[in-house]
N, C-alpha and C positions, 0 to 999 in steps of 0.2 A: 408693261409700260411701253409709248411709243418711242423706236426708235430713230424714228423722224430726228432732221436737226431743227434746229430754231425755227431757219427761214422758212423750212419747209411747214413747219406746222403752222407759221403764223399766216403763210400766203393760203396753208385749207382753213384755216380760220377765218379769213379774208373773203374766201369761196361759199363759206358757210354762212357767215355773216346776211349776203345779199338774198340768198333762200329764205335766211330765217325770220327775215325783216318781213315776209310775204306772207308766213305760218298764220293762219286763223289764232285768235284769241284764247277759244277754247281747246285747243290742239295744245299751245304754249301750257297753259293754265292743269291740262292733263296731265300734262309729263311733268310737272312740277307737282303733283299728286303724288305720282308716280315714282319720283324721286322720296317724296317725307315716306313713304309706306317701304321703296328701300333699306333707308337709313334702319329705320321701326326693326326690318328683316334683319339687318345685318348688326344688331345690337352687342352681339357678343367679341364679333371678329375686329368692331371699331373699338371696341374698350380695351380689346387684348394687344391691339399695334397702340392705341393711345400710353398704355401701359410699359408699354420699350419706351415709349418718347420719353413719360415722364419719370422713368426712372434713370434714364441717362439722365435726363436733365437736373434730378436733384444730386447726380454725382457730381455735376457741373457747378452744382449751387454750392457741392462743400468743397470745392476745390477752388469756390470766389471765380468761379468763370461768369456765373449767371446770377440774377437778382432772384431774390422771391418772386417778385411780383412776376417774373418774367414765367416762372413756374408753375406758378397758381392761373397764369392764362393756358397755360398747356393743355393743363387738364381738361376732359372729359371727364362727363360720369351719366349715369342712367335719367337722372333730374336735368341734366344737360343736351342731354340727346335728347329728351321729350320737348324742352327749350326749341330746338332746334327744329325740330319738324315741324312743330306750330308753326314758327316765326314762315316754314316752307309753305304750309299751307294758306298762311295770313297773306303772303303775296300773292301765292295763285287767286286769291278772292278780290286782292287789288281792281279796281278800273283799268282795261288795258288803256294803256297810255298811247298807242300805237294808231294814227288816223283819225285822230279827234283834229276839230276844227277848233283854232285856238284863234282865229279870226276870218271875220269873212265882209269884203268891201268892193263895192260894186264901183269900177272905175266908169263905164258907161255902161247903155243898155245891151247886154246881152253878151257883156265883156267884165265878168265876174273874176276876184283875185282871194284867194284862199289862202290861210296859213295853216299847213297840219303837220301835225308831229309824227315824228317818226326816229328809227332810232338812230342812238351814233356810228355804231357799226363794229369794230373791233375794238374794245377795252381789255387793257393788261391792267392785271393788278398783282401788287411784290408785297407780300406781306410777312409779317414775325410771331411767328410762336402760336397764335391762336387758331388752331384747326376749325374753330366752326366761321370764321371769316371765310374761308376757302365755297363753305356751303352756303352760305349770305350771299357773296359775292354770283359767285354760281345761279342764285335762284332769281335775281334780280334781273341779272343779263336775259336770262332766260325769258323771265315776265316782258324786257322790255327789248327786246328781237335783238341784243346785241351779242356777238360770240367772246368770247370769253378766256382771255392767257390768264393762267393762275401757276404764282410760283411762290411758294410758301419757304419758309424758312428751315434749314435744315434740323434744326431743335426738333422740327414736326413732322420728317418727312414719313414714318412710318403708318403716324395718322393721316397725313393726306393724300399716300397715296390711295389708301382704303376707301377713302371720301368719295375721293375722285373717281375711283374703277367703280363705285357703287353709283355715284350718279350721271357715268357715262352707260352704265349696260342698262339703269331704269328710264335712259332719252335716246335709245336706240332708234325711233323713229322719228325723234329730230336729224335735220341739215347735218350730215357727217363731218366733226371735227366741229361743232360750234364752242365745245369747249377742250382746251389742252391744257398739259398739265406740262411744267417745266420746274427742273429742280437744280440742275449745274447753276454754282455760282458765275461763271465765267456768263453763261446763258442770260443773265440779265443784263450786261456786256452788250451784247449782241442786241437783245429787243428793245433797250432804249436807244440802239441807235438806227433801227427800222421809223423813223416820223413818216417815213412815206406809207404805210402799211397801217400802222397801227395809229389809231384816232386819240386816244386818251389811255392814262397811265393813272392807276390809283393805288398811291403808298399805304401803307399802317403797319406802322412800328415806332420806333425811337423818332426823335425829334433830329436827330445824329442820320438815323438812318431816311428818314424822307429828305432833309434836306440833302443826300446825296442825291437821291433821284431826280431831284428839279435841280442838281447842278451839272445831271451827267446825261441829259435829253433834250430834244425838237419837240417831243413831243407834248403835247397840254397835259399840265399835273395837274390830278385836284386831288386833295388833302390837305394836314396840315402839321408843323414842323412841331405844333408842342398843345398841351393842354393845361395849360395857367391858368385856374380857375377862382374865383371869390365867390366868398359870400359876405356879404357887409351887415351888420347888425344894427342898425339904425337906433336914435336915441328915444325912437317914439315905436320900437318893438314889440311884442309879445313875446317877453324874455324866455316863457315856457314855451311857447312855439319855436321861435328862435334854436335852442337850445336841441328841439330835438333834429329841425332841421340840417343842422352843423354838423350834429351828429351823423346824421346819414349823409349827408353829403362827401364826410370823410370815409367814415366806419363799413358802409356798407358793403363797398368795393372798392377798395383804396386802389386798385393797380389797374384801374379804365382813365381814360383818357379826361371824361366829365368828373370824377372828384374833384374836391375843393382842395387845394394847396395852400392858402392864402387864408384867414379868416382876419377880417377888418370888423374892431368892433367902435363903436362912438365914445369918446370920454364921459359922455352924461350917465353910460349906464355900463362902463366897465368895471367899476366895482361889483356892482352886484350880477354880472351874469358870468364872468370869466371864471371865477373860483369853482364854482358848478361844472359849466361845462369842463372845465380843466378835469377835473376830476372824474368829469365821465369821458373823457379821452384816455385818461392816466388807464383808466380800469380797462380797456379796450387794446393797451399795448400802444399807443402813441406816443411820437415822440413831437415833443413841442419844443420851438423855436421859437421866442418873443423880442419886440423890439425893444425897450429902456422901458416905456412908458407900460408896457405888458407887466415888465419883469418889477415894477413896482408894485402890481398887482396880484401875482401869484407867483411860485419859484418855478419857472423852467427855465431853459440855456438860450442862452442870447441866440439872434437870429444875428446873420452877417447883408450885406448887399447883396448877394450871390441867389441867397435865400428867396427872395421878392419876387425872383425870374424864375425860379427851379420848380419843372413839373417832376415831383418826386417819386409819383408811380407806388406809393408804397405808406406804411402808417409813420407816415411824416407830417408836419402840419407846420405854418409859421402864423404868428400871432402878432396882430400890429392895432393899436390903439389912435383912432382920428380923431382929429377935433369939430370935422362938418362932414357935411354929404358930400360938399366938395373937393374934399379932402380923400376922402374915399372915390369918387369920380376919377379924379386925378391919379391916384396911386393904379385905378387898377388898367388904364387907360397909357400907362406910363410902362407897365410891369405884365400886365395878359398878354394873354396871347389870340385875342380876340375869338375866344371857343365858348363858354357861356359863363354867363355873371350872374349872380344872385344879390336880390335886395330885401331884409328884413324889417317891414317895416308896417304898422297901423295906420300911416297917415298916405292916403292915396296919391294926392299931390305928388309928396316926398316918391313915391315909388314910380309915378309919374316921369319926374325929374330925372331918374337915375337911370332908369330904365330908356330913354328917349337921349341920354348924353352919353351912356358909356356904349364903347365900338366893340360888339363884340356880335358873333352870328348868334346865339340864342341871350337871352337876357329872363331871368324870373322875376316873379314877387312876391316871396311866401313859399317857395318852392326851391325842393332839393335840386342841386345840379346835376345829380343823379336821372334829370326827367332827361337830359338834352340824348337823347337814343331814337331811331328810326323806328321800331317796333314802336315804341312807347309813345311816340308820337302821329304812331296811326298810319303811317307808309310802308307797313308791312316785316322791314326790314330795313337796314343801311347799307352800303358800300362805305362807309367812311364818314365822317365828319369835315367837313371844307370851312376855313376858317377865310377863305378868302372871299373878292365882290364879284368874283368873274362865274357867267356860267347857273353855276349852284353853291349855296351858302347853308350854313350850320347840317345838320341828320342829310346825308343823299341815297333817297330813293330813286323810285322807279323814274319821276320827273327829272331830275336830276341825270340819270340815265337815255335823256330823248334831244333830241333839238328837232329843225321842224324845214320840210318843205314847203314853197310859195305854190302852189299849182295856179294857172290864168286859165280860166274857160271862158271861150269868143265863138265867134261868128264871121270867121273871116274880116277882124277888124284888121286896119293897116294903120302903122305912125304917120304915117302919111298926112292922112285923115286931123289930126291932132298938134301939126305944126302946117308951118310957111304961111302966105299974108292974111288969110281968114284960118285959122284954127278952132276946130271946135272942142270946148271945154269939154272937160273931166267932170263927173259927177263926184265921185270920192265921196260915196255914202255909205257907212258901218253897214251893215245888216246882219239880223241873226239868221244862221242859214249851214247846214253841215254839207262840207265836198262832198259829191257824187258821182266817182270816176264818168269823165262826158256828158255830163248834165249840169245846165243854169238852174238857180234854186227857182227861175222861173217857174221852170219846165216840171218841176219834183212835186 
C-alpha cells in the first residue's frame, strides 16, 4: 500500500488525471480487459481476504454492531466475481464518451464553435461495505479518462485492498497514480476538504452517511441521501402481474438501494390482491407494516409515520391502502426520496399520469424497481445513483462521468468585426459536423 499522505496522492492523481484524459480509446478499453482477466487470475486470493471481511463482519452482526443487510453486501463469491468482470468488460465495449461532438454551430463563415466532451478529471468516491463498488467505480473512471480516489469502508478493507493492488498492477501502463487507494478515517477529513483539487465526490452508503458528506465539503456531491422506493398497485392491474412484481421488487434483494420499501395499493382492489401477496411475503421472511385500512384487510403490525420515510435496506415492507392514483401521487411525492417509482397498472392513460406527475429520477410501468441499475440499463455499469437535477440523474454512467469543452475554430476573426456602428451579424446555424483538432467542417 502507498505510503503517500492524502495530498500527496491526490495532487498525482491530479497529474494523472491530465495524461489520461489524452489515452486513446482503445488503450483505456484494453486495460480494462486487462483488469476483468486480473480479477478472473486472482479468484482465490480475493475470496480468501473477502472471507476475514466477512467474518468479522458477522461477529459484528451478533454483537448488533452491524445490520444484515450490511453483510449480505460484503460478500463476495465465485458467481459475484463472474458478475464483476462482465459488468468490466461491458464498459470497456461502451462508446468512448471522450471527444464526441455533442454540438456543433457555425457562428460565421469559417468561425465554427464546437461542444465536446471530455472528462471531469479527478473523482473521489467514499463508499460502505461493498467491495465490488471499488471495481465499478474504478472501471468507469478508467473508460471515461477520469483518475480515481477510492476509500471504502473499513468493514471491507481486506477485500479492497486485494481489488485495488489487482487492478493497479493489470493498468500498469496507464498515467501513474490514476487510481489511489485511501483507507484512514481521518483521510476522508482531509479529501473533502481539498475543493481545489478534487472535481466531484461520489458517496454510497447509509442515507446517515452521505448526508454527512454533502454537509462536510466544497466540493460537488452526486448521490443520494436514501432509497424510498414504491410501487403502487393500481385499480385497473393485473393482480397476477402485480403480485409478482412486488414480489421482486422486495424479495429479490431487499438490501440495494432500488427495492421497494413502500407498497401503495388502491382500495378497489385491496381485497383481493393483499391477502396473496401477504402471504407470499410471509413465506419469504418479511416483515409487514400496514396502515388501518391494510390491517382491515390482512393481519400484520401497524406501520407508524416514521414508516412512510424509512428506507429499510432489509425484508421490511410497509403497506398503505389509497383511494385514487392521486392519492398515491401524493403519498409518494410527499414520502420518496425521489430514486425510482413504480406503477401497476393496465390502463395506459393511468400510467401515463403517474409516471409524468410523480418526481422521481427513474419511474416504471409494469416493472420491478429492481430494473433502476446502470448495467441493467445498458451503461455498462454505475458509479451510483443520483437522486438529484443537477448534472446527472437516476443509474450514473460513463455520461454521467464527462462534461464538455467549447473549442472555436476561425480564421483570424476579430470582435471587432462584430460590433460598433455597422456590425456584421452572426450566422448562429446548428450543423452536423464532428471537431477536428484545426480543421472547419469546411475543410474535412
Amino acid at each position: 500500500m502507498s505510503e503517500q499522505s492524502t495530498e500527496e496522492q491526490v495532487a498525482q492523481a491530479e497529474s494523472a488525471a491530465l495524461d489520461l484524459a489524452n489515452v486513446p480509446d482503445e488503450e483505456r478499453s484494453a486495460a480494462l480487459h486487462a483488469i476483468a482477466d486480473a480479477i478472473e487470475d486472482a479468484e482465490d486470493e480475493i475470496l480468501a481476504a473477502n472471507a476475514k471481511d466477512v467474518e468479522a463482519g458477522e461477529e459484528k452482526l451478533e454483537a448488533g454492531e452491524y445490520s444484515q443487510a450490511l453483510v449480505d453486501r460484503l460478500k463476495l463469491s465465485p458467481s459475484k466475481l463472474e458478475s464483476i468482470t462482465e459488468m468490466v468488460r461491458s464498459v470497456a465495449e461502451q462508446d468512448d464518451p471522450l471527444g464526441e461532438t455533442l454540438e456543433a454551430r457555425r457562428l460565421d463563415d469559417g468561425l465554427e464553435l464546437y461542444k465536446v466532451g471530455v472528462p471531469i478529471g479527478v473523482i473521489a468516491t467514499v463508499f460502505e461495505s461493498r467491495p465490488d463498488a471499488l471495481v465499478q467505480i474504478a472501471a468507469l473512471s478508467l473508460k471515461s479518462g477520469n483518475a480515481a480516489i477510492l476509500k471504502g469502508g473499513s468493514e471491507a478493507s481486506h477485500s479492497n485492498r486485494v481489488l485495488y493492488e489487482v487492478i493497479r498492477e493489470a493498468t500498469d501502463d496507464m498515467p501513474d497514480g490514476w487510481a489511489q487507494l485511501i483507507e484512514a478515517r481521518e483521510d476522508v477529513d482531509t479529501l473533502l476538504g481539498m475543493d481545489d483539487s478534487v472535481d466531484l465526490v461520489m458517496p454510497r452508503g447509509s442515507s446517515a452517511f452521505v448526508q454527512y458528506i454533502q454537509d462536510n465539503t466544497k466540493i460537488p456531491v452526486l448521490g443520494h441521501t436514501e432509497g424510498v422506493c414504491h410501487v403502487y398497485v393500481d385499480r385497473d392491474a393485473d393482480l397476477d402481474m402485480a403480485a409478482d412484481v412486488a414480489y421482486d421488487a422486495k424479495v429479490q434483494y431487499p438490501a440495494v438501494c432500488n427495492a421497494v420499501e413502500t407498497l401503495l395499493v388502491h382500495a378497489d382492489v385491496a381485497a383481493d390482491f393483499l391477502p396473496g401477496i401477504v402471504e407470499r411475503y410471509a413465506d419469504a421472511g418479511v416483515e409487514l407494516r400496514g396502515d388501518e385500512r391494510a390491517r382491515d384487510v390482512v393481519d400484520v403490525d401497524p406501520a407508524s409515520e416514521a414508516d412512510w420515510s424509512q428506507e429499510y435496506g432489509d425484508l421490511v415492507l410497509s403497506l398503505k391502502v389509497v383511494d385514487s392514483l392521486d392519492d398515491a401521487v401524493d403519498h409518494i411525492n410527499t414520502y420518496g426520496s425521489k430514486h425510482t417509482e413504480s406503477v401497476l397498472t393496465e390502463t395506459s392513460d393511468r400510467a401515463g399520469e403517474f409516471m409524468q406527475r410523480v418526481d422521481a429520477a427513474s419511474v416504471f410501468h409494469n416493472a420491478s424497481t429492481r430494473f433502476a441499475d446502470g448495467y441493467r440499463y445498458g451503461l455498462g455499469a454505475e458509479v451510483g445513483i443520483s437522486t438529484g437535477k443537477i448534472h446527472a440523474r437516476g443509474p450514473v454512467g460513463l455520461d454521467g462521468l464527462t462534461t464538455y469543452k467549447y473549442y472555436l475554430e476561425g480564421d483570424g476573426h476579430l470582435v471587432a468585426s462584430y460590433a460598433g456602428e455597422n456590425p456584421k451579424p452572426f450566422l448562429h446555424e446548428e450543423f452536423d459536423g464532428e471537431w477536428v483538432p484545426g480543421h472547419l467542417a469546411s475543410d474535412q
